[in-house]
VMD Tcl script that builds the backbone (N, CA, C; Angstrom):
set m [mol new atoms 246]
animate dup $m
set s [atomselect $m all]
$s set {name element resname resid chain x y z} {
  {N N UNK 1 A 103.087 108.905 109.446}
  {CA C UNK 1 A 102.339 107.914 108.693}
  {C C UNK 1 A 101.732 108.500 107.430}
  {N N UNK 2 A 102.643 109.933 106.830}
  {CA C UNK 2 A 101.719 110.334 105.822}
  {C C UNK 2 A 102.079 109.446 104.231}
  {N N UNK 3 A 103.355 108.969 104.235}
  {CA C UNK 3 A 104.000 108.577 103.439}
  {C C UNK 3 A 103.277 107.266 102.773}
  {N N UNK 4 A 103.039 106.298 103.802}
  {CA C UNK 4 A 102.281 105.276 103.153}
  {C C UNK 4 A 101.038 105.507 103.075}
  {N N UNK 5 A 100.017 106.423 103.357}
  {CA C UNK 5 A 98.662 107.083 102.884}
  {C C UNK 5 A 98.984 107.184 101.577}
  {N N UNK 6 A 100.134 108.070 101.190}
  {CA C UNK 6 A 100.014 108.480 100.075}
  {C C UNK 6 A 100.318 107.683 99.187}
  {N N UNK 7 A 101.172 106.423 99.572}
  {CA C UNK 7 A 101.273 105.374 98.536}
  {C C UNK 7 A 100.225 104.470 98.451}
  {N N UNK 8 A 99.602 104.127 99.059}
  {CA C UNK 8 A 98.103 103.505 98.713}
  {C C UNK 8 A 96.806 104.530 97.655}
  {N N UNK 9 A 97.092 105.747 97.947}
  {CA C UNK 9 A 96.446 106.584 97.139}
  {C C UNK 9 A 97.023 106.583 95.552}
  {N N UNK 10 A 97.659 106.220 95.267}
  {CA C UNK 10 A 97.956 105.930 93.926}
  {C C UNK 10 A 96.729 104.754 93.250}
  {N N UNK 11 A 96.351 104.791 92.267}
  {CA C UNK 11 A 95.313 103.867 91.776}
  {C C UNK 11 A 96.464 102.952 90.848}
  {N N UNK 12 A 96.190 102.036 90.900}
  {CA C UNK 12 A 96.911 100.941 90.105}
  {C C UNK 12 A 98.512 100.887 90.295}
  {N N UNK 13 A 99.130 100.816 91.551}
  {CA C UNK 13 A 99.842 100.726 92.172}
  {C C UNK 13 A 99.919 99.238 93.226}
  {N N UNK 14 A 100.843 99.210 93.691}
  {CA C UNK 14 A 101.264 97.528 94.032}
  {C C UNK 14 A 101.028 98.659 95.781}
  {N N UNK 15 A 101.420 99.352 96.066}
  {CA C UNK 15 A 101.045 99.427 97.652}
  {C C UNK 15 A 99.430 99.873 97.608}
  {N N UNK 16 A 98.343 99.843 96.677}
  {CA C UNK 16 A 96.819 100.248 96.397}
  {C C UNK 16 A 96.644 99.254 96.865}
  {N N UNK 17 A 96.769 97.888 96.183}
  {CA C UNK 17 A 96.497 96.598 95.810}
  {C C UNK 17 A 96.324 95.663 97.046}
  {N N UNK 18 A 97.699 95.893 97.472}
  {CA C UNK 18 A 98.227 95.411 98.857}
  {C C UNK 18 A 97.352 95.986 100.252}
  {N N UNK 19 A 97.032 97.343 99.969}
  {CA C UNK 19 A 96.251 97.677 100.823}
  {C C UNK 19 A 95.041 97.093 100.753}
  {N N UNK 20 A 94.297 97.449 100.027}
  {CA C UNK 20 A 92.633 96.828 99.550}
  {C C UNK 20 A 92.606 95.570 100.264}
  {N N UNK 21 A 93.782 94.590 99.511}
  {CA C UNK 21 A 93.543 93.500 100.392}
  {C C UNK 21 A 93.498 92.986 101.868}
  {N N UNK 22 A 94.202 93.757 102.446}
  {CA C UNK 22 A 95.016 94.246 104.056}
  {C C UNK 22 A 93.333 94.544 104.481}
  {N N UNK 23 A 92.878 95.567 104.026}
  {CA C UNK 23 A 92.072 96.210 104.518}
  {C C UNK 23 A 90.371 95.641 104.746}
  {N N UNK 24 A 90.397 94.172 104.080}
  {CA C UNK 24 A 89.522 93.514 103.781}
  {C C UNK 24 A 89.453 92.037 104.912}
  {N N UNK 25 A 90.862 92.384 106.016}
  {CA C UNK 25 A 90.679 91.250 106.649}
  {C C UNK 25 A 90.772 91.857 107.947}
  {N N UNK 26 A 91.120 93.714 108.112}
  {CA C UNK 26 A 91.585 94.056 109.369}
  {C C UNK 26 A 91.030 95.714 109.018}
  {N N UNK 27 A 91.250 96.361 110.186}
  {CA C UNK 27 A 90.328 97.926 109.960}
  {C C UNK 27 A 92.200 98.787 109.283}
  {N N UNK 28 A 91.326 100.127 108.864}
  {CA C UNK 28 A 92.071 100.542 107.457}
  {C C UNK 28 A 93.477 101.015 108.346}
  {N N UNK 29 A 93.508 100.947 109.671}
  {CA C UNK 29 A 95.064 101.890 110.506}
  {C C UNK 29 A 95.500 100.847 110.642}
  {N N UNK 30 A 95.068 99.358 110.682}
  {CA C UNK 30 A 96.100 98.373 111.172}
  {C C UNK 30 A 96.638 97.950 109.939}
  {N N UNK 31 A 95.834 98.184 108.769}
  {CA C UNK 31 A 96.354 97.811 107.536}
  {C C UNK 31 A 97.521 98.680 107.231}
  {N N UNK 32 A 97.208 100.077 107.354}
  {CA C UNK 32 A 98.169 101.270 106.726}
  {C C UNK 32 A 99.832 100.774 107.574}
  {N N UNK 33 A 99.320 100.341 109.013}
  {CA C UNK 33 A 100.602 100.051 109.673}
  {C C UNK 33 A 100.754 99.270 108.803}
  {N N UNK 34 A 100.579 97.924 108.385}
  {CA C UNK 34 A 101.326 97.044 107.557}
  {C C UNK 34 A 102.089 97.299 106.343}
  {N N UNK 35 A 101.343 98.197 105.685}
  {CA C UNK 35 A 101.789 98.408 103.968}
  {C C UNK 35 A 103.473 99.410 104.544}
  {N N UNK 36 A 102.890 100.415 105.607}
  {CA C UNK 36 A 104.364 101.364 106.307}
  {C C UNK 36 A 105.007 100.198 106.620}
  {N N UNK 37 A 105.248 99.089 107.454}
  {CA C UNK 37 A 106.400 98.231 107.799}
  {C C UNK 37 A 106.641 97.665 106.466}
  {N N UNK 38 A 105.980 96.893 105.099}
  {CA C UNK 38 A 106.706 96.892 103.895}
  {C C UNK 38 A 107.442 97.584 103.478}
  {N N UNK 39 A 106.806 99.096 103.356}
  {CA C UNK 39 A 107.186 100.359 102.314}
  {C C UNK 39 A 108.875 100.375 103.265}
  {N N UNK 40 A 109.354 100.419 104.622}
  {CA C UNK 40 A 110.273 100.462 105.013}
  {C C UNK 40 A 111.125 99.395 105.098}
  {N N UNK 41 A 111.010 98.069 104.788}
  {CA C UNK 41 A 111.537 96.696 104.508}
  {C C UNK 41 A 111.957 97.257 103.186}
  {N N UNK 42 A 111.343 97.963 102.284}
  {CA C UNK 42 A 111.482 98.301 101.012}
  {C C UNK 42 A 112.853 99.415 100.948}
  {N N UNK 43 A 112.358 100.410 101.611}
  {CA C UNK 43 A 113.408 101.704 101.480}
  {C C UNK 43 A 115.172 100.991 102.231}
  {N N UNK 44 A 114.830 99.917 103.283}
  {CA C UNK 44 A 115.756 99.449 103.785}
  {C C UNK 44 A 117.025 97.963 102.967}
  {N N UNK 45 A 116.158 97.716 101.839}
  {CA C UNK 45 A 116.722 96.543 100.942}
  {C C UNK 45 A 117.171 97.672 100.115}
  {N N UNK 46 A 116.429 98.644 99.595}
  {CA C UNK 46 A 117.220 99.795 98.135}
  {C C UNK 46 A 118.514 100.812 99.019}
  {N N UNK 47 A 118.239 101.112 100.455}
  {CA C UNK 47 A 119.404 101.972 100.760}
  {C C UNK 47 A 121.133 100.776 100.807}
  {N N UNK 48 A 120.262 99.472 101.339}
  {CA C UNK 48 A 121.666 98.210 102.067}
  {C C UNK 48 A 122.328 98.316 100.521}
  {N N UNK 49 A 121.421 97.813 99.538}
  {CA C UNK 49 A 121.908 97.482 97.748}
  {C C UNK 49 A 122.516 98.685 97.234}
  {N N UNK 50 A 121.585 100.025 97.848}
  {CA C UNK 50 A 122.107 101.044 96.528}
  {C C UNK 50 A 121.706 100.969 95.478}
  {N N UNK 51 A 120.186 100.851 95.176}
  {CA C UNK 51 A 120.009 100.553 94.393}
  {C C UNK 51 A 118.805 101.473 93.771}
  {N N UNK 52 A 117.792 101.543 92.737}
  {CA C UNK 52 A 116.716 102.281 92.358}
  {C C UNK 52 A 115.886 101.722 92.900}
  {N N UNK 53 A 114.688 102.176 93.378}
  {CA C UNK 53 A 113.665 101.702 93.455}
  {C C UNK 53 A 112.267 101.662 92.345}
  {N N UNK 54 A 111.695 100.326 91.631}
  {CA C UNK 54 A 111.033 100.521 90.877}
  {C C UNK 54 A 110.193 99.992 91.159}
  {N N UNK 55 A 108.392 100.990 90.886}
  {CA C UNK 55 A 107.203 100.635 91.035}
  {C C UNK 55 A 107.060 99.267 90.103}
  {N N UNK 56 A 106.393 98.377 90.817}
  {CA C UNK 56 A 105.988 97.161 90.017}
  {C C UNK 56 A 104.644 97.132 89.463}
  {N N UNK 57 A 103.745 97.771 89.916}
  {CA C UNK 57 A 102.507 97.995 89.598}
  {C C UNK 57 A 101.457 96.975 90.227}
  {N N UNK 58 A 100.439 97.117 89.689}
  {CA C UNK 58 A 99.265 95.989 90.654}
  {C C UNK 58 A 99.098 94.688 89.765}
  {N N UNK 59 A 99.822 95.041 88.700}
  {CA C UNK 59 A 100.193 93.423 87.437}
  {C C UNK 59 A 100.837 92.511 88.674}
  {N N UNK 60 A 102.313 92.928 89.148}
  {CA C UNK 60 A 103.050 92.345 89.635}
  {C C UNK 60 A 102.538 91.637 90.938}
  {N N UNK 61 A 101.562 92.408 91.668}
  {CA C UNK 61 A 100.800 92.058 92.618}
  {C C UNK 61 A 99.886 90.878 92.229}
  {N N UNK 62 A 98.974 91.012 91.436}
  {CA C UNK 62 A 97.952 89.827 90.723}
  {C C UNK 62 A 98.833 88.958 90.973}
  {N N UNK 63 A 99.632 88.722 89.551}
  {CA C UNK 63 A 100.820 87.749 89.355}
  {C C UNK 63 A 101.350 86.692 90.896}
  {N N UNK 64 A 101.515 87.839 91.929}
  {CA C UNK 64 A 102.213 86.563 92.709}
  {C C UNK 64 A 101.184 86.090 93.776}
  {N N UNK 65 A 99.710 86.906 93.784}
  {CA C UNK 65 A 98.879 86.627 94.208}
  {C C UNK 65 A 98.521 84.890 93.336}
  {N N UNK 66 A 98.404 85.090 91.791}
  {CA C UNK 66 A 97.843 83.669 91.120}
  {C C UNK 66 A 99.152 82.486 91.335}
  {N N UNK 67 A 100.185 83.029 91.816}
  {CA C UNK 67 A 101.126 81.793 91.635}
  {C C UNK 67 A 100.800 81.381 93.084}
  {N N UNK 68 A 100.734 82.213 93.894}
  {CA C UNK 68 A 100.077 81.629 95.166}
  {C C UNK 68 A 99.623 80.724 95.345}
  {N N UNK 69 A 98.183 80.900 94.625}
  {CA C UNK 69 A 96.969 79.883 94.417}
  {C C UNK 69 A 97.493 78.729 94.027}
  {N N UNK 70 A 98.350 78.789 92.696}
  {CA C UNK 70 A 98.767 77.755 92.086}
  {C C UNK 70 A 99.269 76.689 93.065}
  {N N UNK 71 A 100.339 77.441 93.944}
  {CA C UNK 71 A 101.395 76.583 94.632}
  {C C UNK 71 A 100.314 75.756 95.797}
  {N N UNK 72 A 99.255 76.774 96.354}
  {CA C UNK 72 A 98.477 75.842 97.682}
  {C C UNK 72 A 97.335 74.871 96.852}
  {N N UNK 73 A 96.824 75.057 95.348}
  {CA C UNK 73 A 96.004 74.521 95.009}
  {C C UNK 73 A 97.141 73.004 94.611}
  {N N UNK 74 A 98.029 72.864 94.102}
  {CA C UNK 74 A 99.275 71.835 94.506}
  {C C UNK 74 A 99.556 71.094 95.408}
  {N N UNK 75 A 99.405 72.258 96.841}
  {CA C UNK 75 A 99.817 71.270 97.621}
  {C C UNK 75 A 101.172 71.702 98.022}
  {N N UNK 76 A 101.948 72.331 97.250}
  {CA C UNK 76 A 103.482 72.873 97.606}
  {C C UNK 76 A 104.118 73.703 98.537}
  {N N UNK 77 A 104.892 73.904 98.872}
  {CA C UNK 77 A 105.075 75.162 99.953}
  {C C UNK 77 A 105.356 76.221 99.164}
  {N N UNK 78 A 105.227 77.806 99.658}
  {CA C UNK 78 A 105.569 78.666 98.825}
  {C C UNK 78 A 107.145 78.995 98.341}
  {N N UNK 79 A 107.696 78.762 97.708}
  {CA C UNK 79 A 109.733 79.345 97.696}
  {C C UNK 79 A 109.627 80.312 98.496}
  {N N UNK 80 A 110.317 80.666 98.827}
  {CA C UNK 80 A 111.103 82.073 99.883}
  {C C UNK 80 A 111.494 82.930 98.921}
  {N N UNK 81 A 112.392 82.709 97.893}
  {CA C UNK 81 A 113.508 83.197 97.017}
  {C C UNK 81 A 112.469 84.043 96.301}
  {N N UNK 82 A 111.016 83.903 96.392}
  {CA C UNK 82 A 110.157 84.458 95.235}
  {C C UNK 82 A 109.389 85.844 95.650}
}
mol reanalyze $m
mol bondsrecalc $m
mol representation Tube
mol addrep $m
């Protein structure tokens, strides 16, 4: 479990972000488990593709955090595809 420690330890990072929030509804090991089952949903979509993996940052995080809002302050369901 050292791997996703260390990706939350990045400041202004999309697994920081993700944590903080995680960590604000549940204690900080049940969170870290969560961000590790992403971070490996993650390593497991870039090994299937072959592909790079690129940091999105905590912009990208905000971002689909406010479209969120948007979609339940609507009324809409969230897309999947997004």
């Amino acid at each position: 479990m050292s791997a996703p420690w260390a990706a939350v330890r990045v400041k202004d990072s999309y697994w920081h972000a993700l944590f903080e929030r995680m960590r604000k509804r549940m204690k900080a090991q049940k969170a870290i488990v969560a961000v590790a089952r992403r971070i490996l949903k993650v390593v497991y979509k870039t090994l299937e593709t072959l592909t790079h993996y690129q940091e999105k940052g905590v912009a990208h995080y905000f971002d689909l955090q406010a479209k969120f809002a948007a979609f339940k302050r609507a009324g809409q369901l969230w897309p999947s595809n997004v």
